[in-house]
PyMOL Python script that loads the backbone (N, CA, C, O; Angstrom):
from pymol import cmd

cmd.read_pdbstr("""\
ATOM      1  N   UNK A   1      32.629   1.662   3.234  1.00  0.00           N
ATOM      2  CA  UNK A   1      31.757   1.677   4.390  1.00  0.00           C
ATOM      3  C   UNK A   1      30.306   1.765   3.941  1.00  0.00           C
ATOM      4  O   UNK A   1      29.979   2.401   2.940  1.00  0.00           O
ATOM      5  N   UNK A   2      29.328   1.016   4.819  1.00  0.00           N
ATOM      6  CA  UNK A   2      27.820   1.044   4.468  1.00  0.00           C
ATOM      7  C   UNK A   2      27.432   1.709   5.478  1.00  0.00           C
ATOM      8  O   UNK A   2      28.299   1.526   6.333  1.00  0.00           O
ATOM      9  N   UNK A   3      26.381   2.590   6.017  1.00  0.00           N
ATOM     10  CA  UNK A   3      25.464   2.591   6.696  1.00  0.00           C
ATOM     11  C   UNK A   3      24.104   1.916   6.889  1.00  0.00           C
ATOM     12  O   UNK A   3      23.231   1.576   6.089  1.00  0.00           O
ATOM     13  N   UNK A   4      24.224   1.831   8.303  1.00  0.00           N
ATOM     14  CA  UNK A   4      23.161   0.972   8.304  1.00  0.00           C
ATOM     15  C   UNK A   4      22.444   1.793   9.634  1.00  0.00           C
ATOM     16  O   UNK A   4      23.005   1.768  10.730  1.00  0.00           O
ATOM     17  N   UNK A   5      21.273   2.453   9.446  1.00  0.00           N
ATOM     18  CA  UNK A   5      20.930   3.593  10.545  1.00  0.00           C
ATOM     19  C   UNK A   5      21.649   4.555  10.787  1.00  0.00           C
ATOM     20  O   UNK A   5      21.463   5.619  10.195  1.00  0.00           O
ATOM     21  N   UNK A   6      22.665   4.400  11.740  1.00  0.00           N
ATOM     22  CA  UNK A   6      22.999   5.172  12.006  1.00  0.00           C
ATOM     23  C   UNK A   6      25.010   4.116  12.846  1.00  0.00           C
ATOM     24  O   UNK A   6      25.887   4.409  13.659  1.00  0.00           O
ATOM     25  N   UNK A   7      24.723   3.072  12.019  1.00  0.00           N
ATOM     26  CA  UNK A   7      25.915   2.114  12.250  1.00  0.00           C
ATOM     27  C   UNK A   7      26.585   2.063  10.973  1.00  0.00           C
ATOM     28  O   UNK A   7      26.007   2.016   9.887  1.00  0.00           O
ATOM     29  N   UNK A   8      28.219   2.079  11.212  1.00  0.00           N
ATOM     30  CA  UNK A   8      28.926   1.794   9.597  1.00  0.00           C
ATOM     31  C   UNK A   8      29.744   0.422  10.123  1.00  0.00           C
ATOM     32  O   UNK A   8      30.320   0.118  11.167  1.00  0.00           O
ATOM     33  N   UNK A   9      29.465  -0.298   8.732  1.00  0.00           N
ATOM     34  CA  UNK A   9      30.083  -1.380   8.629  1.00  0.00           C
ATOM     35  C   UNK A   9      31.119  -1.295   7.576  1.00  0.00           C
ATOM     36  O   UNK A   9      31.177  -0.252   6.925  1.00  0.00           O
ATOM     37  N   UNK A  10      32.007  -2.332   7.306  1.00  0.00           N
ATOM     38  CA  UNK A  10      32.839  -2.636   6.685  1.00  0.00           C
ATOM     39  C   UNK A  10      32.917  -4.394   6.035  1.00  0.00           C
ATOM     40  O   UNK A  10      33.808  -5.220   6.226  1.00  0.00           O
ATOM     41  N   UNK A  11      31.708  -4.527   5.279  1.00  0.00           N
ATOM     42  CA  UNK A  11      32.415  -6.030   4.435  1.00  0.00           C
ATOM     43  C   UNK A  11      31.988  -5.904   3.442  1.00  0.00           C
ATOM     44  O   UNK A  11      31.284  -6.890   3.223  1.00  0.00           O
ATOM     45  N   UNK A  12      31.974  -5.124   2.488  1.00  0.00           N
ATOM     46  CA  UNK A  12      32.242  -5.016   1.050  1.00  0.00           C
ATOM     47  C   UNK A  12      30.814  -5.195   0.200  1.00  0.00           C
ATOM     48  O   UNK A  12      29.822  -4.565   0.568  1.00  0.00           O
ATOM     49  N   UNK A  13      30.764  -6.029  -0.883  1.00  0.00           N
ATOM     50  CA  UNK A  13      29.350  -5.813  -0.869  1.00  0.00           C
ATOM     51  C   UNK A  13      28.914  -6.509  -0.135  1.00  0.00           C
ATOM     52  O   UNK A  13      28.541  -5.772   0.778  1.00  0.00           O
ATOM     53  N   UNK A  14      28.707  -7.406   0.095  1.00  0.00           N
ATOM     54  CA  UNK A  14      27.670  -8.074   1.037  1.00  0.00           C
ATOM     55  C   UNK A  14      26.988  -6.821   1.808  1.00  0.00           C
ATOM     56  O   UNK A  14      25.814  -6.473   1.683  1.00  0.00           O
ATOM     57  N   UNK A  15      28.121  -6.124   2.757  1.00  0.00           N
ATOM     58  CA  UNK A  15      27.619  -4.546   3.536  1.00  0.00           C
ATOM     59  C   UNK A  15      26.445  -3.913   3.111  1.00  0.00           C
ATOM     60  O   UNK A  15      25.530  -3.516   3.833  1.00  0.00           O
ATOM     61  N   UNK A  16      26.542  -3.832   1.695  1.00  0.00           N
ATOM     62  CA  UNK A  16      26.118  -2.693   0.698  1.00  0.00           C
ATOM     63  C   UNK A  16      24.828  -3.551   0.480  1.00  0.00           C
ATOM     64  O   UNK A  16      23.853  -2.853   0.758  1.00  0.00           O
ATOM     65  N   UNK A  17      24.611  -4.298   0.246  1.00  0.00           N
ATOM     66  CA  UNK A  17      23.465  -5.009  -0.085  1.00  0.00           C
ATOM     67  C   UNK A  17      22.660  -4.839   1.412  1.00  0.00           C
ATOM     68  O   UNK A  17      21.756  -4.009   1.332  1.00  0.00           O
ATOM     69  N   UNK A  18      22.712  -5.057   1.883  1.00  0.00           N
ATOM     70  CA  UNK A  18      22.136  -5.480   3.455  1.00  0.00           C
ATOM     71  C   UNK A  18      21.783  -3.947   3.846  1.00  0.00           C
ATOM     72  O   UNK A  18      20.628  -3.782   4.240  1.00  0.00           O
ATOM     73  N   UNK A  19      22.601  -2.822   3.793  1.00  0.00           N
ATOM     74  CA  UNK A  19      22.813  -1.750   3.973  1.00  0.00           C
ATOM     75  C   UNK A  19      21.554  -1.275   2.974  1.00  0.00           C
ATOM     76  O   UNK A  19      20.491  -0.830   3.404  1.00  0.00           O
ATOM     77  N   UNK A  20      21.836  -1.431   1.746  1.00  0.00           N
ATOM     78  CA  UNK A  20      20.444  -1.028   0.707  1.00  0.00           C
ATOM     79  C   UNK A  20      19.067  -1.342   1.355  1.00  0.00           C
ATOM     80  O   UNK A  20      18.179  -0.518   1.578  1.00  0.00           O
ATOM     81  N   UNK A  21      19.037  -2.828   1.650  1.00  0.00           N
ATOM     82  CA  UNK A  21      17.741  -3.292   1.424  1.00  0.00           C
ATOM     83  C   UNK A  21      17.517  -2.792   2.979  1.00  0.00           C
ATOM     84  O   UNK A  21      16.325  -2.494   3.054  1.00  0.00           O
ATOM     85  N   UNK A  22      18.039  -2.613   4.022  1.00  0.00           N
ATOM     86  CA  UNK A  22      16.912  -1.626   5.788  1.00  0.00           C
ATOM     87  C   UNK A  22      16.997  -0.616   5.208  1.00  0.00           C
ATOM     88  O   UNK A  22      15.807  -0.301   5.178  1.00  0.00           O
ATOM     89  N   UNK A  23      17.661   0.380   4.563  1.00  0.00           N
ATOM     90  CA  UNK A  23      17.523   1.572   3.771  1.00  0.00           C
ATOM     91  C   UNK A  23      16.045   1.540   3.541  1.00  0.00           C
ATOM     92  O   UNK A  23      15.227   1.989   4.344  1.00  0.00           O
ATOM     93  N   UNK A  24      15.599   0.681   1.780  1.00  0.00           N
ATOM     94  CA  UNK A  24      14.675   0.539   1.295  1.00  0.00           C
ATOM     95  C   UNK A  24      13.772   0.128   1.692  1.00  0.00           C
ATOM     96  O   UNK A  24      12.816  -0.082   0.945  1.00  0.00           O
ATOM     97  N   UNK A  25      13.717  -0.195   3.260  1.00  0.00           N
ATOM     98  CA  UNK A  25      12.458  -0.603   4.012  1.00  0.00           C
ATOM     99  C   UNK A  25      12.059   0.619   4.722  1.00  0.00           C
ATOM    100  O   UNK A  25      10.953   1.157   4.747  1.00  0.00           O
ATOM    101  N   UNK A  26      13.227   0.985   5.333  1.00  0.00           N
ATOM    102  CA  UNK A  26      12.662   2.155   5.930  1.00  0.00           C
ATOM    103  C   UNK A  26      12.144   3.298   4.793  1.00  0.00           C
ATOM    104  O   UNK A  26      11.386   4.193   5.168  1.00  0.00           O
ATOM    105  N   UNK A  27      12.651   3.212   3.201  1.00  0.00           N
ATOM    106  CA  UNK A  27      11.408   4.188   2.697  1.00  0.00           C
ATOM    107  C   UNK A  27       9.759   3.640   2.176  1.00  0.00           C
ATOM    108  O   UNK A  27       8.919   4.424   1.736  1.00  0.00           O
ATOM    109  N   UNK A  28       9.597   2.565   2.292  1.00  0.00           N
ATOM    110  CA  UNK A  28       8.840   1.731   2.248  1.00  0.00           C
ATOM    111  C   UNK A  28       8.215   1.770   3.587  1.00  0.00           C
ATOM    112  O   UNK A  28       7.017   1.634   3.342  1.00  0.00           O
ATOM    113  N   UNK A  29       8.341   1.868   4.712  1.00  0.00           N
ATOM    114  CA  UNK A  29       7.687   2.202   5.900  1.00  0.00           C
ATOM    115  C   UNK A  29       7.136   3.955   5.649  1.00  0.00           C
ATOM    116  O   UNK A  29       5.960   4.311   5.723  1.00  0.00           O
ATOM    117  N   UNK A  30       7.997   4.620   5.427  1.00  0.00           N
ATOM    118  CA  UNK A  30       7.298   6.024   5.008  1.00  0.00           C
ATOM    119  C   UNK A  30       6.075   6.171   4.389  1.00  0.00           C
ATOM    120  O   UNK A  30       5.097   6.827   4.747  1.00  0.00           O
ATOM    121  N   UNK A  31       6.322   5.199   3.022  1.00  0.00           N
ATOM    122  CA  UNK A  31       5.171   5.202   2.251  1.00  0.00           C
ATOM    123  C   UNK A  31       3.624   4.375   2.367  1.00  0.00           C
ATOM    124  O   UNK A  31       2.654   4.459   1.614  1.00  0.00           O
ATOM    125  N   UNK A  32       3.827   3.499   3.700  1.00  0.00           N
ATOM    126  CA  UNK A  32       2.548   3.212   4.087  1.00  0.00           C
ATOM    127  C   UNK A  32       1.425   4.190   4.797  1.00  0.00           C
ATOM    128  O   UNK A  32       1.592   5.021   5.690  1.00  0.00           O
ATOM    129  N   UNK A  33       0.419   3.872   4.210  1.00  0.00           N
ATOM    130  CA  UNK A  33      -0.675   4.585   4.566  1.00  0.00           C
ATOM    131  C   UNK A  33      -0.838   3.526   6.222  1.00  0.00           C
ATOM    132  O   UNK A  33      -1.419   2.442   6.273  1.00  0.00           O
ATOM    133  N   UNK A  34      -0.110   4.271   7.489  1.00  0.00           N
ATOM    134  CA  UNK A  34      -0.430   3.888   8.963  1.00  0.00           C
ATOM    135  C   UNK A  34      -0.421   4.984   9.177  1.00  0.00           C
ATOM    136  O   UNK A  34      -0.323   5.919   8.382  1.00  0.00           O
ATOM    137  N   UNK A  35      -0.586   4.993  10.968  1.00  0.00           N
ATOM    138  CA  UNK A  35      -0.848   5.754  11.924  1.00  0.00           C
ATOM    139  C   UNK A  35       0.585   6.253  12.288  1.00  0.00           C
ATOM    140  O   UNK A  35       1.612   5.645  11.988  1.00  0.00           O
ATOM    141  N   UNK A  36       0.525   7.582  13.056  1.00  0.00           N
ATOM    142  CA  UNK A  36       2.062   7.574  13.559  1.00  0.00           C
ATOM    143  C   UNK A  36       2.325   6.858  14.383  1.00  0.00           C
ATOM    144  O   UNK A  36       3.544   6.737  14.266  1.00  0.00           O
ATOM    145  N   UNK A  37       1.897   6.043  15.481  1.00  0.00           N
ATOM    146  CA  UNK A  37       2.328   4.703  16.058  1.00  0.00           C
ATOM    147  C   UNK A  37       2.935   3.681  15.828  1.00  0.00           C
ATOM    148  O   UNK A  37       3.961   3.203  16.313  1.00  0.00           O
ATOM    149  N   UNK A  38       1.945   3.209  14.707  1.00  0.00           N
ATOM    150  CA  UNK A  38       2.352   2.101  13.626  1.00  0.00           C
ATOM    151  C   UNK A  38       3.450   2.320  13.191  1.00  0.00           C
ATOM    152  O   UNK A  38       4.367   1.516  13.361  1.00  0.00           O
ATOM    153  N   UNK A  39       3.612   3.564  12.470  1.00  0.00           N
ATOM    154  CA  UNK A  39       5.095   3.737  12.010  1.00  0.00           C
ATOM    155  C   UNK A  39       6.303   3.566  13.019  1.00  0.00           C
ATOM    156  O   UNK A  39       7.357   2.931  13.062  1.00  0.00           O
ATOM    157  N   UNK A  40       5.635   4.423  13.771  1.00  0.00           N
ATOM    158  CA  UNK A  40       6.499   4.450  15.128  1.00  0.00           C
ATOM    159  C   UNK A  40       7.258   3.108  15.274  1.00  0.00           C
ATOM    160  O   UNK A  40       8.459   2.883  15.129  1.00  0.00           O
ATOM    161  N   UNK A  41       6.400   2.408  15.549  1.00  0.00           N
ATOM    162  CA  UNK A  41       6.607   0.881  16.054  1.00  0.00           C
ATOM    163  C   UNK A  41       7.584  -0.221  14.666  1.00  0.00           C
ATOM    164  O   UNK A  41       8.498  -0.991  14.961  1.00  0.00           O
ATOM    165  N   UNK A  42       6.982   0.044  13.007  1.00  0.00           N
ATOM    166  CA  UNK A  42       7.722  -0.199  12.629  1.00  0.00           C
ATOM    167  C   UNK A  42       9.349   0.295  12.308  1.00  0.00           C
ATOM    168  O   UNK A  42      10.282  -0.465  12.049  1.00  0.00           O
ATOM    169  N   UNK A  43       9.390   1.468  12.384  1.00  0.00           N
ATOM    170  CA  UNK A  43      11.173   2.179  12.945  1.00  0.00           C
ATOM    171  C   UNK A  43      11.905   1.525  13.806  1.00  0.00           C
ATOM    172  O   UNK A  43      12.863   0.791  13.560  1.00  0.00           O
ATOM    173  N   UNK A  44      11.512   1.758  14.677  1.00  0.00           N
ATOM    174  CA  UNK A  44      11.776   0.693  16.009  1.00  0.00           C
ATOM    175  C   UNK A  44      12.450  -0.709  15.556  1.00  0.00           C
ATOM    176  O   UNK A  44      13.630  -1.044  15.662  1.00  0.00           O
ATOM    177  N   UNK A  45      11.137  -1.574  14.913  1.00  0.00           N
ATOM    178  CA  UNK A  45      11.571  -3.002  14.795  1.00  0.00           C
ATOM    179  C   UNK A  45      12.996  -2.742  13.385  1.00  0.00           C
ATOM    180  O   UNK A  45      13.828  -3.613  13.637  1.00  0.00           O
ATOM    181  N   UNK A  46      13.329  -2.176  12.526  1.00  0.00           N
ATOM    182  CA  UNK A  46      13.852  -1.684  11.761  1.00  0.00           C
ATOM    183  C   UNK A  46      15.394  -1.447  12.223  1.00  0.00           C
ATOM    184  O   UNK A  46      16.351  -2.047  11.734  1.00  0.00           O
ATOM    185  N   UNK A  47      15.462  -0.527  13.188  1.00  0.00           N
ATOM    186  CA  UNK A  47      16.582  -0.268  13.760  1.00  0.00           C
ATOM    187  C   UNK A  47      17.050  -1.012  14.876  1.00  0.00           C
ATOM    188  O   UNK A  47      18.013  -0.642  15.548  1.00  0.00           O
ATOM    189  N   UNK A  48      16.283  -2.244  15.138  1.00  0.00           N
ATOM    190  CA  UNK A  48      16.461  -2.890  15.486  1.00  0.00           C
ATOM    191  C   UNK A  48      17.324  -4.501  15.145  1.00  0.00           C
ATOM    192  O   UNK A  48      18.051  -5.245  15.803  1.00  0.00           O
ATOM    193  N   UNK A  49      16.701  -4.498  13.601  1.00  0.00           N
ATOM    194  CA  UNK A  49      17.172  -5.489  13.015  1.00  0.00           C
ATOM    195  C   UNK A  49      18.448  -4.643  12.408  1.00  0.00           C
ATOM    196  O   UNK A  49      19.409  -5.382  12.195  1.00  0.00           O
ATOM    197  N   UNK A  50      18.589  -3.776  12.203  1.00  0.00           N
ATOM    198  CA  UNK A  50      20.006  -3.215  11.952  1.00  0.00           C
ATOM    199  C   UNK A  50      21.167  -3.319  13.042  1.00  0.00           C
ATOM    200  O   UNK A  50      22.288  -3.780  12.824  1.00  0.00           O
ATOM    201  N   UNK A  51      20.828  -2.948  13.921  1.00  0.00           N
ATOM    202  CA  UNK A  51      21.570  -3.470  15.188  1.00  0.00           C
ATOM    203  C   UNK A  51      21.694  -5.204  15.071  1.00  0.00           C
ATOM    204  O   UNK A  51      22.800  -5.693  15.305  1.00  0.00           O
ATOM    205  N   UNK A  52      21.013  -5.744  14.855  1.00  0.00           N
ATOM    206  CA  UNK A  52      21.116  -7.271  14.480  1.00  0.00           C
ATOM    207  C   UNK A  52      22.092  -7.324  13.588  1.00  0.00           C
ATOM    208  O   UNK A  52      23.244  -7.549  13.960  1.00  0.00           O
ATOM    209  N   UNK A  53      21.739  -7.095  12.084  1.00  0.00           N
ATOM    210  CA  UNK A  53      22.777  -7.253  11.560  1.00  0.00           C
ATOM    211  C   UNK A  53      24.364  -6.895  11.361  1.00  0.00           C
ATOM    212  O   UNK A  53      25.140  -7.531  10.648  1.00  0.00           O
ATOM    213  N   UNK A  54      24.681  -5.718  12.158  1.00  0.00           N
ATOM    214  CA  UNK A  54      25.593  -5.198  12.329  1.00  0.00           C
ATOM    215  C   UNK A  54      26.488  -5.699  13.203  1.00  0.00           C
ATOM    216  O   UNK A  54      27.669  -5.369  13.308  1.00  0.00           O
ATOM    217  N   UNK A  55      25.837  -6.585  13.888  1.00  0.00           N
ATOM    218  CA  UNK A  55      26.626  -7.300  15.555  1.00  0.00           C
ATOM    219  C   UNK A  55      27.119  -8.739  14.507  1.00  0.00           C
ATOM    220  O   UNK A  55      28.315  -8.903  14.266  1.00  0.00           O
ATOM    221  N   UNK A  56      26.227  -9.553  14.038  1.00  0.00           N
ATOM    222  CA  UNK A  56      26.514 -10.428  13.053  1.00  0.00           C
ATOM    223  C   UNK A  56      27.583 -10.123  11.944  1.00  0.00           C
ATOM    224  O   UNK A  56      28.647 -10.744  11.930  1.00  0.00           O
ATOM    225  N   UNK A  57      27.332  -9.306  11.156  1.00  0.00           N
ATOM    226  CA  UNK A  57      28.529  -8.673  10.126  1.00  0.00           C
ATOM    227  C   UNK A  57      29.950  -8.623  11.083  1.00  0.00           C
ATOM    228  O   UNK A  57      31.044  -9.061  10.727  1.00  0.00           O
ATOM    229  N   UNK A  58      29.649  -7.998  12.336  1.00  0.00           N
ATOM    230  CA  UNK A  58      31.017  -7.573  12.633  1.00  0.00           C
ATOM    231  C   UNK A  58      31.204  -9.036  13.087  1.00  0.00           C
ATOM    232  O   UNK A  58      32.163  -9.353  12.383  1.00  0.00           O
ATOM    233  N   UNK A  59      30.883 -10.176  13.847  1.00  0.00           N
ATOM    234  CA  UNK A  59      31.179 -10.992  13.925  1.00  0.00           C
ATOM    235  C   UNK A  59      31.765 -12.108  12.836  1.00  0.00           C
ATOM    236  O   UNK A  59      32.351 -13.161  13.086  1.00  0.00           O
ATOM    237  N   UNK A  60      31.411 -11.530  11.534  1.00  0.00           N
ATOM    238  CA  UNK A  60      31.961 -12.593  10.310  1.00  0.00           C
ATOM    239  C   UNK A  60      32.730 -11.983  10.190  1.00  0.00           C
ATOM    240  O   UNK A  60      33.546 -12.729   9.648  1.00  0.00           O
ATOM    241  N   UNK A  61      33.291 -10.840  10.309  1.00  0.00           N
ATOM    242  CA  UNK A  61      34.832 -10.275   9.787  1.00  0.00           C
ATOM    243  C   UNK A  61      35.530 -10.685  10.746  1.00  0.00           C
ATOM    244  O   UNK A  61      36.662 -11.119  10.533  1.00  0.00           O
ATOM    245  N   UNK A  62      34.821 -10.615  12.418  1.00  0.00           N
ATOM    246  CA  UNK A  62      35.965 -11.154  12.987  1.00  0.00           C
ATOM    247  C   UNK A  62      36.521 -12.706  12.948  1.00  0.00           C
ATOM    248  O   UNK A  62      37.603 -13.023  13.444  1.00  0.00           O
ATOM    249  N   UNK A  63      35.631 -13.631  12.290  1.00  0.00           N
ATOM    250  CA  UNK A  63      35.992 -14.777  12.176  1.00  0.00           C
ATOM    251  C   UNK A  63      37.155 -14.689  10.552  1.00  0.00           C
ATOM    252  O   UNK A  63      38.313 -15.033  10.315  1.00  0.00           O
ATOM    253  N   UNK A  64      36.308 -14.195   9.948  1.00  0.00           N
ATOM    254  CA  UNK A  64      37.322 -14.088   9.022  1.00  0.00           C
ATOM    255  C   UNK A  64      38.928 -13.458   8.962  1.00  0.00           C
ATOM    256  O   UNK A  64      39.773 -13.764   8.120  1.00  0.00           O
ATOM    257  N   UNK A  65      39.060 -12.712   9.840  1.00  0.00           N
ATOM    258  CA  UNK A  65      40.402 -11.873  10.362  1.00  0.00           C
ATOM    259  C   UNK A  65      41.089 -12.833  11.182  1.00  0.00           C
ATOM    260  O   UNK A  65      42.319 -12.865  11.215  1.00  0.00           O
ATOM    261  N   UNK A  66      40.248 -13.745  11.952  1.00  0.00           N
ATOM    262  CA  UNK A  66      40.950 -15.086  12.263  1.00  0.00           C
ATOM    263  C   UNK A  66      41.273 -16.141  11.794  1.00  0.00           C
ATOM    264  O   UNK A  66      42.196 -16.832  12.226  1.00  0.00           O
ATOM    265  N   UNK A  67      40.539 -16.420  10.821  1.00  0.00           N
ATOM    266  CA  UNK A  67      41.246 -17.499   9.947  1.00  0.00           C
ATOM    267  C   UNK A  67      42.063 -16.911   8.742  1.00  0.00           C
ATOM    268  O   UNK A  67      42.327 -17.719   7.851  1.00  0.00           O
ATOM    269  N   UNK A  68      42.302 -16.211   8.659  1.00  0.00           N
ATOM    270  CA  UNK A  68      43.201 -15.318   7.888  1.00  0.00           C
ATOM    271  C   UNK A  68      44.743 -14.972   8.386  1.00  0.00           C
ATOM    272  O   UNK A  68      45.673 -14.840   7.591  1.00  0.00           O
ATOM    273  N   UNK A  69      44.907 -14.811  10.232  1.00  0.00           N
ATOM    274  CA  UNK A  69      45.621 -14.794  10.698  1.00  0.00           C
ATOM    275  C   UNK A  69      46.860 -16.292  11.183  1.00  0.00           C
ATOM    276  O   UNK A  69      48.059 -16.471  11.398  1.00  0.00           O
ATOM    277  N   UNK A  70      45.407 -17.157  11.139  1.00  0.00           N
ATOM    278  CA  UNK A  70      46.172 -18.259  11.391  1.00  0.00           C
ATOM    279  C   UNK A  70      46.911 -19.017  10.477  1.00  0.00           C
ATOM    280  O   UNK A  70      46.440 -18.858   9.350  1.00  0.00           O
ATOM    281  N   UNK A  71      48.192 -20.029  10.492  1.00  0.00           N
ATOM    282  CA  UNK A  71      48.925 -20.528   9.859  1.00  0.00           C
ATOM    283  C   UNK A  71      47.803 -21.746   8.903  1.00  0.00           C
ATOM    284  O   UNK A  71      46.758 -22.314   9.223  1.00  0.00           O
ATOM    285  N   UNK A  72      48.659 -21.760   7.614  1.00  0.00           N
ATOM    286  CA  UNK A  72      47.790 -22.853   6.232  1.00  0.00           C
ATOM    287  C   UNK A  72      48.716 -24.500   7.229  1.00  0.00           C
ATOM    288  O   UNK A  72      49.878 -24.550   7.634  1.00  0.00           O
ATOM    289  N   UNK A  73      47.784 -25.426   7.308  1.00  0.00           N
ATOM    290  CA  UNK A  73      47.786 -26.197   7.202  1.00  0.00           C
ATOM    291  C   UNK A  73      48.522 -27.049   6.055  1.00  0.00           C
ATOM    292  O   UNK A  73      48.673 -28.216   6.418  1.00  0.00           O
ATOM    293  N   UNK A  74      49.051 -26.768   4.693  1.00  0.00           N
ATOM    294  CA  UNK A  74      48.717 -27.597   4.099  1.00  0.00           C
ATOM    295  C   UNK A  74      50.136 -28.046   3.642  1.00  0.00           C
ATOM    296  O   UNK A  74      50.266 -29.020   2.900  1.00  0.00           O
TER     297      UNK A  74
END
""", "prot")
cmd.dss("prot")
cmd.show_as("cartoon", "prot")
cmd.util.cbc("prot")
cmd.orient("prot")
């Protein structure tokens, strides 16, 4: 499992990578010299795109759990 905010996913690394790098933004937002607004506002867009990616991720496992389920063609 990755976290991602305060969301856990499940696809392996790919998860973990994706999971690292909003991690490493959000300490990278800490370390800018802004306003508390600014910050404010970048958190926001942050946990936002985590929610993005998390709706997407879960959507490739579910495609993948479907073509996995279905009969080989061959």
């Amino acid at each position: 499992m990755a976290e991602i905010g305060a969301f856990e996913i499940s696809l392996g690394p790919v998860a973990c990578v994706v999971a690292d790098l909003i991690r490493l933004t959000g300490d990278v937002i800490d370390e800018l010299p802004v306003g508390h607004e600014a910050r404010r506002k970048l958190e926001k867009r942050r946990l936002r795109i985590a929610k993005i990616v998390q709706r997407e991720l879960k959507m490739l496992r579910s495609a993948a759990q479907r073509s996995a389920a279905q009969p080989s063609r061959n």
